[in-house]
C-alpha positions in Angstrom: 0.0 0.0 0.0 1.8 3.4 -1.3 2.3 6.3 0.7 0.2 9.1 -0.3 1.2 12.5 -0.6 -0.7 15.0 1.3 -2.1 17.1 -2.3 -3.1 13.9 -3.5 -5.7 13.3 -1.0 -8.6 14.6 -3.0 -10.5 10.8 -3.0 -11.3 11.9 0.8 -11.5 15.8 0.9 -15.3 14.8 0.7 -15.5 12.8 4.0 -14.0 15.8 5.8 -10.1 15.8 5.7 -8.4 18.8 5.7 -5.1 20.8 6.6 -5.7 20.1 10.2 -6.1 16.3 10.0 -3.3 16.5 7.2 -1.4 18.1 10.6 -2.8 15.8 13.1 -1.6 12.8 11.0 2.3 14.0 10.0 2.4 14.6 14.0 1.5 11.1 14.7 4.5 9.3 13.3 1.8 6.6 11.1 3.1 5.1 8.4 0.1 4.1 7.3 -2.8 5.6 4.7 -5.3 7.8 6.3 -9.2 7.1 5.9 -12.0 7.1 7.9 -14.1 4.8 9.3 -17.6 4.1 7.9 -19.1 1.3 9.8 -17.6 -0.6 12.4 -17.9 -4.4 13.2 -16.9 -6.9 15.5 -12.8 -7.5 14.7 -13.2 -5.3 10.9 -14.3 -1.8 10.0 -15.0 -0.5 7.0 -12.8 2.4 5.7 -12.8 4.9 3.0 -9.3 5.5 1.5 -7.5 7.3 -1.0 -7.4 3.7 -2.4 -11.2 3.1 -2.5 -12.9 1.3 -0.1 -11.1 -1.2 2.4 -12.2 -4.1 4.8 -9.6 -3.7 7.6 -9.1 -5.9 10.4 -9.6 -4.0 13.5 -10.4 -4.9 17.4 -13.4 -3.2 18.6 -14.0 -5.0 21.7 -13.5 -2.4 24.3 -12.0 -5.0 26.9 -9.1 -5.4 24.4 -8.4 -1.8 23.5 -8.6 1.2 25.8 -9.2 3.6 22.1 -11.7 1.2 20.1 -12.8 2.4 16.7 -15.7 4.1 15.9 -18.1 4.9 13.2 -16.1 8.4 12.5 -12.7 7.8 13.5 -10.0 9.0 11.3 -7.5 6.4 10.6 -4.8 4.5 9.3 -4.4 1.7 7.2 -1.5 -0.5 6.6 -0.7 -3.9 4.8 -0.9 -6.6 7.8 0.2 -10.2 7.2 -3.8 -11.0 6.7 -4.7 -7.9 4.8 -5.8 -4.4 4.9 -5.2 -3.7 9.1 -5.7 -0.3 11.5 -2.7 0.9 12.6 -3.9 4.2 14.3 -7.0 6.0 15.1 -6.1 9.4 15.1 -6.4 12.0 17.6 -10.6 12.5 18.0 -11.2 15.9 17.7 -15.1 15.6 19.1 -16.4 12.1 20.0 -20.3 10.9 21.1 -20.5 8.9 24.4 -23.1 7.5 26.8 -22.6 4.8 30.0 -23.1 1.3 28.3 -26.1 -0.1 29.1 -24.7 -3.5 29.2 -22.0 -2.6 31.6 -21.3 -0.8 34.9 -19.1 1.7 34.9 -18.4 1.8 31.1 -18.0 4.3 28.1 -19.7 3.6 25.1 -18.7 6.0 22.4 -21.3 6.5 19.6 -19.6 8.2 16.7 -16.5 10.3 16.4 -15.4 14.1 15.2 -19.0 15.2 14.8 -20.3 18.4 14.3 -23.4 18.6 15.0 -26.0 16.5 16.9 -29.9 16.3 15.5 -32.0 15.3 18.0 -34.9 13.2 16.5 -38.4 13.3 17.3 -41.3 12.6 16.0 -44.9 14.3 16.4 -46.5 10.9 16.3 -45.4 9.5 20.2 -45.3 11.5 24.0 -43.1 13.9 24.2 -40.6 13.2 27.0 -38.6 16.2 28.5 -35.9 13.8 30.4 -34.9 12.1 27.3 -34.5 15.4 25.3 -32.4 16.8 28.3 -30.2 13.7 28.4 -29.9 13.9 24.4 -28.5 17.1 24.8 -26.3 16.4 27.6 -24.8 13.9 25.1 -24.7 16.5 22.6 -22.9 19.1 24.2 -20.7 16.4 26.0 -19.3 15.7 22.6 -18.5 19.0 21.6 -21.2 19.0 19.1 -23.9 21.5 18.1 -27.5 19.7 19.4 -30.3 20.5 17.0 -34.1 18.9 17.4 -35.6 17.7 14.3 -39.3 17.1 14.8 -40.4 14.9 12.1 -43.8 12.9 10.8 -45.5 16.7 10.8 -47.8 15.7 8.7 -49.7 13.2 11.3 -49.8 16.3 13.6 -52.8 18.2 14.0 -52.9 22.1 14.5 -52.2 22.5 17.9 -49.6 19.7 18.1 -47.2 21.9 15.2 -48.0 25.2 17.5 -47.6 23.2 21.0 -44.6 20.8 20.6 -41.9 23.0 19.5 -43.2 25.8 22.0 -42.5 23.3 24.4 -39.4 21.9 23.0 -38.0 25.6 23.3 -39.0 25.9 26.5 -36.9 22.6 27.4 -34.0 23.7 25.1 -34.6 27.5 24.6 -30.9 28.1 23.2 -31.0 25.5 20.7 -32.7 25.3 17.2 -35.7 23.3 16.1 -36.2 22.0 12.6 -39.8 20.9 11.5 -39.9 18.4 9.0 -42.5 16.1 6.8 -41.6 12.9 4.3 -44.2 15.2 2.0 -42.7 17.9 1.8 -39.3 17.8 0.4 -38.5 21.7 1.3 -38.5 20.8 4.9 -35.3 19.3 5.0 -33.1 22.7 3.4 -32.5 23.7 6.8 -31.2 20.3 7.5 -28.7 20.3 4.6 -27.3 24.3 5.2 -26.1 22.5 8.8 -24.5 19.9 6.5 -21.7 22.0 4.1 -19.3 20.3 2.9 -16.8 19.1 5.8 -19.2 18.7 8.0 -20.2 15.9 9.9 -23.9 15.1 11.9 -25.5 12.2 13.4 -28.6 11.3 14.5 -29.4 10.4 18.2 -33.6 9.4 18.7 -35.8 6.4 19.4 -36.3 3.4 17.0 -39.0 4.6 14.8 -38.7 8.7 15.2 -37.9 9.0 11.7 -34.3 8.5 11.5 -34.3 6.5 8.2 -36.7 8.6 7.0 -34.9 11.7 7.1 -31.8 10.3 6.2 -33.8 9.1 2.7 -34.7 12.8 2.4 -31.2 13.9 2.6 -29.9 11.6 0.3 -32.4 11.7 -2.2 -33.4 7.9 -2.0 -34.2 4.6 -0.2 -31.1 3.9 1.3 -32.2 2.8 4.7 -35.0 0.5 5.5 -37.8 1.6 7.0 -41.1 0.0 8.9 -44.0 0.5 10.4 -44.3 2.0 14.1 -47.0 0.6 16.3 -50.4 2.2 16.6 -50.4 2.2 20.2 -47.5 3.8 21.2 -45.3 4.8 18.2 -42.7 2.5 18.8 -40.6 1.0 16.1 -38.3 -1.9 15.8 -34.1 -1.1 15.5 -34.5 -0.8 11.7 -30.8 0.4 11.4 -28.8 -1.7 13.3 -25.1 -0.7 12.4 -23.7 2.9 12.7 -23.1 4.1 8.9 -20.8 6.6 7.7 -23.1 8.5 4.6 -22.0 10.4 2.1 -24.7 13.3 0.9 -24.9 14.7 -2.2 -24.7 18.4 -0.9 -21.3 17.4 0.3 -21.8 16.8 4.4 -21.6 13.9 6.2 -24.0 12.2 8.2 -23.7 9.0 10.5 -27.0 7.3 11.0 -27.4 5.3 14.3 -29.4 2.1 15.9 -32.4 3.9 18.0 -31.6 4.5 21.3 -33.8 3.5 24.4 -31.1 3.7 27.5 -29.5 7.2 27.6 -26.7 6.8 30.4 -24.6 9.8 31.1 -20.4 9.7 30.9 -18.3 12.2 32.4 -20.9 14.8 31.8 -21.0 17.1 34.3 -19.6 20.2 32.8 -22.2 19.5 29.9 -25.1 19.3 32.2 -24.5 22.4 33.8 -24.6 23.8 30.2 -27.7 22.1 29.6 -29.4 23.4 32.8 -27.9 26.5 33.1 -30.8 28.3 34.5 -30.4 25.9 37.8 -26.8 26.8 37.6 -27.3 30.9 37.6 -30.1 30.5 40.4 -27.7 28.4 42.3 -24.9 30.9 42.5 -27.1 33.6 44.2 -28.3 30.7 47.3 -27.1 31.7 50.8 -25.0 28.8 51.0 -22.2 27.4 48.7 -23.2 24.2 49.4 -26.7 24.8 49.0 -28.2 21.1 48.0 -31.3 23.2 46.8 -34.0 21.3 49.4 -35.0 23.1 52.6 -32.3 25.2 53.0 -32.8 29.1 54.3 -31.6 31.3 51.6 -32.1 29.0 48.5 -32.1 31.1 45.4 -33.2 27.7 43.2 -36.1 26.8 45.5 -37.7 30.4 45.0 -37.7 30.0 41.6 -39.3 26.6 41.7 -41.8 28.3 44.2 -42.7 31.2 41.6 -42.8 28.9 38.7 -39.5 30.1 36.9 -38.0 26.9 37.3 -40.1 24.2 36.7 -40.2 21.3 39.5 -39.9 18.2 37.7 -36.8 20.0 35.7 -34.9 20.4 39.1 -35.4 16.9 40.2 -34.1 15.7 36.4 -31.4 18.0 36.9 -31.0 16.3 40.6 -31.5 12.5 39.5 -28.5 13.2 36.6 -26.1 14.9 39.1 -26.5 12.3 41.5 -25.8 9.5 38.8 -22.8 11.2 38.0 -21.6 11.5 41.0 -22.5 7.7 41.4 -20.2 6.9 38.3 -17.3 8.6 39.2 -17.4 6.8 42.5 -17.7 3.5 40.7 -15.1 4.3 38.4 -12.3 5.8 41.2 -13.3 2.7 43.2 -12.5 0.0 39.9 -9.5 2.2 39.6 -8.5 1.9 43.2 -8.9 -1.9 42.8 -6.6 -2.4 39.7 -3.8 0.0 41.6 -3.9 -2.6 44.6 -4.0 -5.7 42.6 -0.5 -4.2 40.3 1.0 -3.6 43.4 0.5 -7.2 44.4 1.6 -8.5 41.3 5.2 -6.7 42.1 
């Protein structure tokens, strides 16, 4: 496999590289080709290179890597004794994450050096506050731009089109809301501005809010399955069940994902104070520095709950995600504190 000179890199300008990866990658002493991942798999990945399309081995089992790959990973690829083989995943410059649901204590990233987040709901199931909250917690953990995209409009009545994103705002009232309706193609324009060329979203919503749907829209054809939701309750089945790296015809990049039912939080804490920021002001004018926001004398939060500024089921949320956090990173400095004592025994 020939090394390839930086100006002749032009087969993957498209999938976002530019003079800062180009940087990134001379730093890294690699010898191999640079491409990026666009699906990931048990032991192989998928990866678009200057040299077309490669299957490279690859370990993705967490337990066996501390940096697994990821749908979105720049990388390198060089000739192993079995074939095309990851050398290096490059430095990430954003990356998705959430708590593994299958494991305590765990990280779980998503996809990697994303730009922006689209938050996926549609008008046709409840509307839950808590999820959206912890969907943006995600987003802004990653150093992402979140954006909600309501879709299905066209099974909502009236009041739902004038209701939902009033009360989306209200949840998220710094961050943009997209309306959008498989019949009417002019929906999604807002959609593909966010997604220039070298730029990079992905999708984070329930199975069967739309997802495949809207990434049809944006690429101008079936190219993911979809299925019928249930009447009762909206719910769909996983119709994507891989994390795929999508080229669009207006140049971005989008990385469709499996729906999403457990929404754990990772090292999040500086993005959930973004996220509930108006708990965070009201908090720094309470008597007490270490105001816990209940009964205390003083409490600037509790006020606001008590005149309605602050809604009461938002501060518990905002409670309930602290105090998981604070759970993990005792879980986590208590595995760590295991591992130091069984090294030194090993001595």
């Amino acid at each position: 496999m020939a090394k390839v000179q930086p100006m002749e890199r032009s087969a993957i300008v498209h999938l976002g590289w530019d003079t800062d990866w180009e940087a990134t990658l001379e730093s890294s002493g690699a010898l191999g080709v640079p491409g990026r991942l666009t699906r990931v798999e048990r032991g192989e990945s998928d990866v678009a290179t200057e040299d077309g399309a490669l299957r490279a081995q690859s370990d993705s089992q967490r337990a066996q890597s501390e940096r697994a790959p990821v749908t979105g990973d720049w990388v390198t690829v060089i000739d192993g004794e079995s074939g095309p083989t990851i050398e290096m995943i490059l430095e990430r410059r954003t990356v998705l994450v959430r708590r593994d649901p299958g494991e305590r204590g765990e990280e779980q990233p998503l996809s990697a050096n994303i730009d922006v987040v689209f938050l996926v709901h549609g008008f046709d199931r409840p509307f839950r506050a808590g999820k959206l909250e912890r969907f943006l917690v995600l987003a802004r953990n990653a150093g992402a731009t979140p954006v909600v995209a309501l879709t299905k409009s066209d099974l909502a009545t009236e009041e739902d089109l004038a209701e939902l994103p009033a009360i989306v705002a209200a949840v998220a009232p710094d961050v943009e809301v997209i309306i959008t309706s498989i019949i009417d193609g002019d929906s999604y324009g807002r959609l593909r501005e966010l997604l220039t060329p070298n730029r990079t979203g992905t999708l984070l919503g329930e199975s069967g809010a739309g997802k495949s749907s809207l990434v049809n829209a944006l690429l101008g054809g079936e190219v993911q399955e979809t299925q019928e939701v249930r009447s009762g309750d909206a719910k769909g089945r996983h119709t994507t069940i891989t994390r795929d790296l999508l080229v669009l015809p207006s140049g971005g990049v989008l990385i469709d994902t499996p729906g999403i039912r457990a929404v754990g939080l990772w090292d999040a804490e500086d993005a959930l104070q973004q996220v509930f920021s108006d708990i965070v002001e009201a908090a720094g004018s309470c008597r007490f520095g270490d105001c816990a926001h209940g009964g205390e004398p003083g409490c600037e939060v509790q006020r606001q709950v008590e005149d309605g500024t602050i809604g009461h089921r938002r501060l518990e949320r905002w409670r309930a995600m602290h105090e998981e956090l604070a759970e993990l990173e005792a879980r986590v400095q208590e595995r760590e504190r295991r591992s130091d004592r069984g090294r030194r025994r090993r001595r």
